[in-house]
C-alpha positions, 0 to 999 in steps of 0.5 A: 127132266126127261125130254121125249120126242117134240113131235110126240109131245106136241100131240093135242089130242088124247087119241092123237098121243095115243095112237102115235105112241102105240105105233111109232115108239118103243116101250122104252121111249113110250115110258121116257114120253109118259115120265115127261108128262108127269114132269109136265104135271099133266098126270091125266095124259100120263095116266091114260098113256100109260094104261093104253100102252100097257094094253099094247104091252103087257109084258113090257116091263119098260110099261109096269114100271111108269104105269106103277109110279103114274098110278101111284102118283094119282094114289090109284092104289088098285092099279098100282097094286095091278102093275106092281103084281104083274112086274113081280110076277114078270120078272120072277126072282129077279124082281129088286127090292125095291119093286118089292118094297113099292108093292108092300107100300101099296097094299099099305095104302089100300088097307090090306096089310096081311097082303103087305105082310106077306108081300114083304116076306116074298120080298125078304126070300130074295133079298133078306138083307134090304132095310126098306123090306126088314122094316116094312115086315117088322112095322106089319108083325108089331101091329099083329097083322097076320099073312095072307094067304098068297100074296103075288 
């Protein structure tokens, strides 16, 4: 497990956690304090840390990241798909695989499978050798789905 800063975690209230990790810490040790809480099982503190400082940086991708994997935890499949569309759209053609993977996963979870189609074709334009994409976009084209429009 992860171990952030012991005067961070030793916080009690949420406004206290909050405030210290928007002024004090970096995206980086911010995201390393949230993946402690969820270590902790204290997913609504990593919840509500995770989204106040993605108000504080919302170009940080250090951010998207652990606030894609807390809401995906908590199954909040909008916010999931929220952080995983900006990180794809933040990092461009270098979104991985496996960001791209997540995402499909996600417009799965919340019903919305030509999203996920075509997500998954997004993803196979820039790594068309990825199994996790090749099966996610195989399993949606069997079923029928038809791709949206636009995806991310």
């Amino acid at each position: 497990m992860l171990h952030a800063a012991p005067a961070f975690l030793a916080k009690t209230s949420y406004s206290a956690l909050l405030a210290s990790a928007t002024q004090e810490l970096s995206p980086a040790k911010i995201r390393q304090s949230i993946a402690d809480l969820v270590g902790q099982s204290r997913l609504t503190e990593a919840d509500l840390l995770s989204h106040e400082a993605l108000l504080r940086f919302p170009q940080s991708e250090d951010i998207l990241v652990i606030r894609a994997l807390v809401t995906q935890v908590r199954q909040d499949w909008a916010a999931a798909s929220a952080a995983l569309e900006k990180l794809i759209k933040l990092q461009g053609h270098a979104a991985q695989a496996v960001t791209w993977g997540q995402w499909v996963r996600v417009l799965r979870c919340q019903g919305d499978d030509a999203r996920a189609l075509t997500a998954a074709a997004q993803g196979l334009a820039s790594h068309p050798q990825d199994k996790l994409l090749l099966e996610e976009f195989n399993a949606l084209q069997r079923v029928d789905v038809k791709p949206a429009l636009k995806a991310a």
